[in-house]
C-alpha positions as CSV (number, residue, x, y, z in Angstrom):
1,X,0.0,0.0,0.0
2,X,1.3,3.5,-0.8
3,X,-0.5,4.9,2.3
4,X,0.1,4.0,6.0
5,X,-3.0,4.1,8.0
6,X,-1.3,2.3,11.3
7,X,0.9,5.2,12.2
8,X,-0.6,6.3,15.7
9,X,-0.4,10.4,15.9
10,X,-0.2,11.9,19.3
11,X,-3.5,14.3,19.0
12,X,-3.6,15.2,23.1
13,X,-3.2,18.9,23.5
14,X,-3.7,19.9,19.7
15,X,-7.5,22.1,20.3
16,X,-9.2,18.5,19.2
17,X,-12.9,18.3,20.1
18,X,-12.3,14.5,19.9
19,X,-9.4,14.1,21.9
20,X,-9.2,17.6,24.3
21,X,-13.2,18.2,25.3
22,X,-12.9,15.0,27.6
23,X,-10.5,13.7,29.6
24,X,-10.0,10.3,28.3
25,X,-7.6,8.2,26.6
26,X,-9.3,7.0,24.0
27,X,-11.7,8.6,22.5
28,X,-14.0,6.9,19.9
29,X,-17.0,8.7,19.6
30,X,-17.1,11.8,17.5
31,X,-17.0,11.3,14.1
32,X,-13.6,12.8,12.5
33,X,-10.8,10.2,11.5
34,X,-7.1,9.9,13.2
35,X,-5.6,9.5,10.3
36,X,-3.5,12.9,8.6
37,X,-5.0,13.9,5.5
38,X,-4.4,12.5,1.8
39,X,-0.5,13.8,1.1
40,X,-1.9,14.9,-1.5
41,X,-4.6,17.6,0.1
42,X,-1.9,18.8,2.2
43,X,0.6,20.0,-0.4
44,X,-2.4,21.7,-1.9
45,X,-2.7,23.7,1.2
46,X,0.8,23.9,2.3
47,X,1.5,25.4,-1.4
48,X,-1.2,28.1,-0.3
49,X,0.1,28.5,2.9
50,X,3.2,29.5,1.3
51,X,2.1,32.2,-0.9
52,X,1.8,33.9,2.3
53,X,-1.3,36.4,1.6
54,X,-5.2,35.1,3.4
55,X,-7.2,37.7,1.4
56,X,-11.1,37.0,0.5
57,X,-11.8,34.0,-1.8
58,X,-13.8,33.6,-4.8
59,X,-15.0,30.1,-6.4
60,X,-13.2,29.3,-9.2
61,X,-14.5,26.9,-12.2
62,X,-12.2,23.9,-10.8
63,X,-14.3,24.3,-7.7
64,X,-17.3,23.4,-9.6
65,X,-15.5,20.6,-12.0
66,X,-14.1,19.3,-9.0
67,X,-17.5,18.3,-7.6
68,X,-19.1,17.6,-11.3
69,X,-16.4,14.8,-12.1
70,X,-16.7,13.3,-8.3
71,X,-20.6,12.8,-8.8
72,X,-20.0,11.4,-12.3
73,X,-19.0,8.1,-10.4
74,X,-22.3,7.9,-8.7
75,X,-24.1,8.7,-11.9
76,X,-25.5,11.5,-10.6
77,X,-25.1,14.4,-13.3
78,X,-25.1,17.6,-11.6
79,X,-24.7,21.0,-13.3
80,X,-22.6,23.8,-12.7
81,X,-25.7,26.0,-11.4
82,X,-26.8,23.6,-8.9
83,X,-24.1,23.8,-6.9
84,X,-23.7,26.4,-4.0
85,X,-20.7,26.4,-2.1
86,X,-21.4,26.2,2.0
87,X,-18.9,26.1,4.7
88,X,-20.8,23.2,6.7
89,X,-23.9,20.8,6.2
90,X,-25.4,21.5,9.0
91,X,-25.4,25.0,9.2
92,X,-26.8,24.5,5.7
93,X,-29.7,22.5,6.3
94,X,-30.5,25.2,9.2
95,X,-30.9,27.9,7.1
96,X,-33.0,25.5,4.7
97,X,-35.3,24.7,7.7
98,X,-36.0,28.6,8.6
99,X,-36.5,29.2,4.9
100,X,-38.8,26.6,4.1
101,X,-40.9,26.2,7.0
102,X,-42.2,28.0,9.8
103,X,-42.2,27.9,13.7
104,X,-44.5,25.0,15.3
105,X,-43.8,23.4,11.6
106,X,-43.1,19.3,11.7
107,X,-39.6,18.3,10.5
108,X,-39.0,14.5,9.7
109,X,-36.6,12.3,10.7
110,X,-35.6,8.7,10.9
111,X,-34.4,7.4,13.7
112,X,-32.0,6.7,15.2
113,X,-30.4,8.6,13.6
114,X,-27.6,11.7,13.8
115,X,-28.6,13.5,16.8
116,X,-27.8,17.2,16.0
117,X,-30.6,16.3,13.6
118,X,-32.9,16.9,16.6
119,X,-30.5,20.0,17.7
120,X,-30.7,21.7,14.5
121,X,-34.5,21.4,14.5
122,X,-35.4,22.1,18.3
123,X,-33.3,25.3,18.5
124,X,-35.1,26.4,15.2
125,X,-38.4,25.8,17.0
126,X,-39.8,23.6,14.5
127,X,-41.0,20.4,15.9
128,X,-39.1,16.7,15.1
129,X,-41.1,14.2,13.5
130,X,-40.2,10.6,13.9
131,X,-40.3,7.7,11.0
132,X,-38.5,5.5,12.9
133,X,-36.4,2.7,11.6
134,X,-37.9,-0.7,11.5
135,X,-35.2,-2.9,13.2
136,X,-35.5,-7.1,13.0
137,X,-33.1,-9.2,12.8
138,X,-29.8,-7.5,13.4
139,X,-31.4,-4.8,10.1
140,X,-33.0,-1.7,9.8
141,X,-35.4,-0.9,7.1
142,X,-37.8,1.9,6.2
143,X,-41.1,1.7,7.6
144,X,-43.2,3.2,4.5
145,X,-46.4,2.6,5.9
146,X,-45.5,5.0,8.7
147,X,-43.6,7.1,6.5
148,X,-46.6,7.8,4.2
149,X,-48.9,8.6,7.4
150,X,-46.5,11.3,8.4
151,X,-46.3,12.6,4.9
152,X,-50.3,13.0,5.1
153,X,-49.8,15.3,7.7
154,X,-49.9,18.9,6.6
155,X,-48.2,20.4,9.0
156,X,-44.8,18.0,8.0
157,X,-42.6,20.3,5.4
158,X,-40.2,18.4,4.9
159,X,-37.9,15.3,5.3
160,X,-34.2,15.1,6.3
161,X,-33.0,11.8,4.7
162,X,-29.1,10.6,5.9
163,X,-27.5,8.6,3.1
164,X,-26.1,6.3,4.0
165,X,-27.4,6.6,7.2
166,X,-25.9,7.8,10.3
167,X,-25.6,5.7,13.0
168,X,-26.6,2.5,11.3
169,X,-24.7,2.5,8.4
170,X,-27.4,1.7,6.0
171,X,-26.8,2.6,2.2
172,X,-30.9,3.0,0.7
173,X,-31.3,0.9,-2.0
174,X,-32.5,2.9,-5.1
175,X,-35.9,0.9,-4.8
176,X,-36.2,2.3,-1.4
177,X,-35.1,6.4,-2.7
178,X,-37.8,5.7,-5.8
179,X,-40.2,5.0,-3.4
180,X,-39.6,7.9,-0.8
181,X,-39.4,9.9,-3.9
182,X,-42.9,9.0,-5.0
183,X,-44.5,9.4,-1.8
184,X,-42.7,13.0,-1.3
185,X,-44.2,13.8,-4.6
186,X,-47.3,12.4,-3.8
187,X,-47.8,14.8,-0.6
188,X,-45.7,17.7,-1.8
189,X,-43.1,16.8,0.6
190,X,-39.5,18.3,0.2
191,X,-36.2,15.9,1.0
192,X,-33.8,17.6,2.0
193,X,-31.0,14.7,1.6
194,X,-27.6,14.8,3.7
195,X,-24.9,12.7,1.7
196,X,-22.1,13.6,3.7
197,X,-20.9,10.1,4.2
198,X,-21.7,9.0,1.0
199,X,-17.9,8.3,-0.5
200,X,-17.0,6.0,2.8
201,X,-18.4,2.7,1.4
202,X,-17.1,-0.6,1.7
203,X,-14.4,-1.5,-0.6
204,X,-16.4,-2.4,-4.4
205,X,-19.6,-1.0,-3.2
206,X,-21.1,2.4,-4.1
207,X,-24.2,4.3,-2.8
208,X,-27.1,6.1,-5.1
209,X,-27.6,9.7,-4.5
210,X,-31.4,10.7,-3.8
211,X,-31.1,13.6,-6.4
212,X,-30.3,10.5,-9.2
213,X,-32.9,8.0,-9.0
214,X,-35.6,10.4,-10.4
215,X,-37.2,13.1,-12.4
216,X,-39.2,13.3,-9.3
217,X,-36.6,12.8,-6.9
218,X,-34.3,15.9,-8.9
219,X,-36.8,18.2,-9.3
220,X,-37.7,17.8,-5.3
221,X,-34.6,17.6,-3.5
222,X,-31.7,19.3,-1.8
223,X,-28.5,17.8,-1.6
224,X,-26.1,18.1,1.1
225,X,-22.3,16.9,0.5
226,X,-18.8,17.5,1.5
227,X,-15.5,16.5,1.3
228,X,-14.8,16.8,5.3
229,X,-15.6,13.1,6.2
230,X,-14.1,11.6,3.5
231,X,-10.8,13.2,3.8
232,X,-11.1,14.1,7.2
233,X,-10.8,18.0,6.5
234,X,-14.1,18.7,8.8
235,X,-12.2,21.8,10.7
236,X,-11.4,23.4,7.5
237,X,-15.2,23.7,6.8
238,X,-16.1,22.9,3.4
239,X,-19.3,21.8,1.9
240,X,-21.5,22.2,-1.4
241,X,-25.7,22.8,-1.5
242,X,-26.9,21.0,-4.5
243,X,-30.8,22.2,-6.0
244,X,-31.7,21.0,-9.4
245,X,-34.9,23.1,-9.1
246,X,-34.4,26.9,-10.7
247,X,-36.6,27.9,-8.3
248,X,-36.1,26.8,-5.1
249,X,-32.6,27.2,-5.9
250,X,-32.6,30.6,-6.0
251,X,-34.7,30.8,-2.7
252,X,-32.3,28.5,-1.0
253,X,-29.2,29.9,-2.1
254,X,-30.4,34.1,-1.4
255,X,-31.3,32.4,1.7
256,X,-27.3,31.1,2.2
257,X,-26.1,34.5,1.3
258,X,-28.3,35.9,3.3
259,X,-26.9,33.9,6.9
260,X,-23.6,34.3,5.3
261,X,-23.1,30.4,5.2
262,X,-21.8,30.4,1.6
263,X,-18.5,32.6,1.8
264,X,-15.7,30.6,1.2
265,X,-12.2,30.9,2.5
266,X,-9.0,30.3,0.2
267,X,-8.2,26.5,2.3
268,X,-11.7,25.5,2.1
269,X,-11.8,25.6,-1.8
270,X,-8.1,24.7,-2.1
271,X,-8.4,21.7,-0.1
272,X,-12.0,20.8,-1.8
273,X,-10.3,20.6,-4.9
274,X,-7.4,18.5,-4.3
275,X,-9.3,16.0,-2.4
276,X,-12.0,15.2,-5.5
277,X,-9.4,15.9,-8.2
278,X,-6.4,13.9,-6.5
279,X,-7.2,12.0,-3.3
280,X,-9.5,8.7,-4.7
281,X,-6.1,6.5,-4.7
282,X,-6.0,7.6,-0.8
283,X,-9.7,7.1,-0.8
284,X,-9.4,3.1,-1.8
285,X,-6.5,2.6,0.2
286,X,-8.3,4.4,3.4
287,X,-12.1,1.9,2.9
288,X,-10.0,-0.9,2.5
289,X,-8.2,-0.5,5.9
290,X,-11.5,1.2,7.6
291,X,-13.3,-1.8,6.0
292,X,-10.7,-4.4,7.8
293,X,-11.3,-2.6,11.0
294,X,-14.8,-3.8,10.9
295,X,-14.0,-7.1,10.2
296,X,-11.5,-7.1,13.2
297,X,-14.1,-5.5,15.4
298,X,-16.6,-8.3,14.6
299,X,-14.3,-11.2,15.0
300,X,-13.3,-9.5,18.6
301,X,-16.5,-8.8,19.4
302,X,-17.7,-12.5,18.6
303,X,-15.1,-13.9,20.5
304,X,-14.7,-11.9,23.4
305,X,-18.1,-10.0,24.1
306,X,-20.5,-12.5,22.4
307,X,-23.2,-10.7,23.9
308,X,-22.6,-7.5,22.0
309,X,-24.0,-7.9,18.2
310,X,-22.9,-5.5,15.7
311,X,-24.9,-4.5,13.4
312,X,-24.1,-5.2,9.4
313,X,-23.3,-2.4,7.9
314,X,-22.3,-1.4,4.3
315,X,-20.8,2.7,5.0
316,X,-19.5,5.1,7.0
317,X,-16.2,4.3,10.0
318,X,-19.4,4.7,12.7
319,X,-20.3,1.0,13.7
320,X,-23.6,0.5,15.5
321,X,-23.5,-1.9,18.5
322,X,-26.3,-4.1,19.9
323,X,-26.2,-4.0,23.8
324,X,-29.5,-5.2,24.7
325,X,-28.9,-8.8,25.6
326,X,-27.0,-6.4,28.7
327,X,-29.8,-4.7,29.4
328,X,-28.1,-1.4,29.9
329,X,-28.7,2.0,29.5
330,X,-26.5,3.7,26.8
331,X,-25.9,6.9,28.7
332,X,-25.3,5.5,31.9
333,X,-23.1,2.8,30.3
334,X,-20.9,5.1,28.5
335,X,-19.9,7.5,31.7
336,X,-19.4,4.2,33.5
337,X,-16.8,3.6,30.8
338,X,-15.5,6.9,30.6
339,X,-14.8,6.5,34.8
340,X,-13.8,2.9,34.9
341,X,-11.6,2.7,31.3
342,X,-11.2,5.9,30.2
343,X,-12.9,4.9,26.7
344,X,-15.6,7.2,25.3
345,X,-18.4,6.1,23.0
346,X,-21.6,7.4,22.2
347,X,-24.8,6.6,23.7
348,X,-26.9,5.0,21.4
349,X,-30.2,6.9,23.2
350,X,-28.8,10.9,22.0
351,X,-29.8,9.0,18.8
352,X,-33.2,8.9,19.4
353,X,-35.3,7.0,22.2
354,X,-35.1,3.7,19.7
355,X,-31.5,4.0,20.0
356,X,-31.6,3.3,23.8
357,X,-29.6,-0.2,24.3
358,X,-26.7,0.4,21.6
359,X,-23.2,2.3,21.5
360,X,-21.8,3.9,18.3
361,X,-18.0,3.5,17.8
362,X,-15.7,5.1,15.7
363,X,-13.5,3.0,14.1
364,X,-11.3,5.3,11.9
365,X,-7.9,5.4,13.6
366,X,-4.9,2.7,13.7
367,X,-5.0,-0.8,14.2
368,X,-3.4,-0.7,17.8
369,X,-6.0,1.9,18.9
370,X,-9.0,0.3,18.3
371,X,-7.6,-2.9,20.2
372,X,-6.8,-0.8,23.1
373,X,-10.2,0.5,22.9
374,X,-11.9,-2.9,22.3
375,X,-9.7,-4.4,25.2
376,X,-11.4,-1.2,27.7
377,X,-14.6,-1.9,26.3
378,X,-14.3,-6.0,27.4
379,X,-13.0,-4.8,31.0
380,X,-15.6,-2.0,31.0
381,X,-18.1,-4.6,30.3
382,X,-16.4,-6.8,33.1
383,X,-16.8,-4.6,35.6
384,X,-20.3,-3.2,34.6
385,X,-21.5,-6.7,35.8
386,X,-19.3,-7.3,38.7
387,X,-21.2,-4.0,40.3
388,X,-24.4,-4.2,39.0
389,X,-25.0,-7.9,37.8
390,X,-24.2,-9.7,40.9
């Protein structure tokens, strides 16, 4: 391999939300990567860094190419006027929610899912709507006959679809986008589709963007997408808006403007560019090892904590963890891990109330991390049952 993923980084003491909020010693629950960035992304930025001037940045046409090739491979042929460039998703999809709906309005979800979903929502008074996941047999799948009830309901403006979802790891099958697609059209229901972990796939498999499966599904869609998880450049804040539709387009993207989310600074559309124009090699390398992770954590997991199940997964480093054969409550769980091992998680309930009885782990660091971490997470579990259990 021409990359070297198992090279541990010291990360203590360097302003990192994941490693300086909490005092811990391994961290695994935030989701940014502790590996550096493609070689290639940063000799794009150290070349900028050396021209020594920071002034006020403009989008070039390699901005918009970048992105244009990059969605070619999904079959997903966007146009230079859909795209808006944004410094963050989720800032993003918060000015989409003020624009498009109005206080006391329902906003749906699916859940469990990503919880500043709920954030985002609450503190723009709008009110969260649940579809929640159907979950059987180790799987989750959408539950359509709720989803259409919701979409009856006039007061629900709009769904937030994660692809692939965040925390299960589910890539939607086109079927399953063709027929939210229908149904949103059906109800004049918006999607507002975050894709932000859409390249971190396993190795041979890709995912379908909402905005593709469609005429219906293009004409009535925002999509959300970055580079940041993917190349783990999230602190350099850089992101796209994508809105086939002329005129919700130029609502949406007045609307950016407006909250000042779409000025761009020189390393955001420098280091956009270098990842989707140079970093795919990097890319394959970096889902191949992420991708042998999981297959480590499994085989650990079914040998030495057989009563943990994780759940199959085809995307994202986040892994979704069965506890319920425990019978433990996530939040209390993870502090009791945080005291006992010093290993953080996240609580599977600030994913919604059906995520109460799972963990989400972050998988995207070295080898001899994760199997410190795993190794806390057995004596964590030990001890959980000596005091409690017995």
């Amino acid at each position: 391999m021409k990359y070297d993923f198992d090279i541990p980084f010291n990360r203590k003491n360097t302003n990192s939300l994941k490693w300086d909020l909490f005092d811990v010693e391994i961290p695994m629950w935030v989701a940014d990567m502790d590996f550096k960035a493609a070689p290639e992304i940063q000799e794009a930025l150290q070349a900028k860094v050396d021209e020594g001037i920071y002034g006020y940045g403009l989008i070039p046409d390699e901005w918009y190419l970048a992105y244009i090739n990059w969605w070619k491979q999904y079959n997903f042929n966007i146009k230079k006027d859909w795209l808006k460039f944004t410094n963050s998703v989720m800032p993003s999809i918060s000015t989409i929610i003020r624009e498009l709906s109005c206080e006391n309005d329902k906003i749906l979800i699916q859940t469990p899912v990503y919880h500043i979903f709920f954030k985002v929502i609450e503190d723009n008074k709008r009110i969260v709507e649940e579809n929640k996941l159907l979950y059987s047999n180790g799987e989750y799948n959408i539950d359509f006959e709720d989803l259409e009830e919701k979409f009856k309901d006039e007061n629900v403006k709009f769904l937030i679809l994660c692809n692939p979802h965040n925390p299960v790891g589910k890539i939607f099958s086109k079927n399953d986008l063709i027929r939210i697609s229908k149904l949103a059209d059906k109800y004049d229901i918006l999607v507002v589709s975050d894709e932000i972990h859409c390249d971190l796939t396993d190795p041979g498999i890709n995912y379908t963007p909402y905005g593709s499966v469609s005429k219906l599904a293009e004409n009535n869609s925002i999509t959300c997408f970055s580079p940041s998880k993917t190349f783990n450049i999230a602190g350099i804040k850089t992101s796209a808006v994508c809105i086939p539709n002329e005129t919700l387009r130029k609502r949406i993207f007045t609307a950016l403007d407006n909250d000042g989310v779409s000025d761009p600074n020189i390393f955001a559309i420098t280091s956009a560019i270098a990842a989707y124009n140079n970093g795919g090699n990097w890319l394959n390398e970096l889902k191949e090892y992420i991708y042998n992770n999981k297959i480590f954590l499994k085989e650990f997991l079914d040998k030495e904590i057989p009563e943990l199940k994780l759940i199959d997964s085809e995307a994202t480093y986040l892994l979704w963890i069965d506890c319920n054969q425990l019978n433990i409550k996530s939040v209390e769980f993870n502090e009791f891990l945080m005291e006992k091992t010093s290993l953080l998680l996240s609580a599977g309930l600030q994913f919604g109330l059906n995520g109460e009885g799972f963990l989400r782990i972050n998988i995207a660091c070295p080898r001899s991390i994760l199997e410190d971490g795993l190794n806390r997470l057995k004596e964590g579990i030990r001890l959980y049952k000596q005091e409690n259990m017995s």
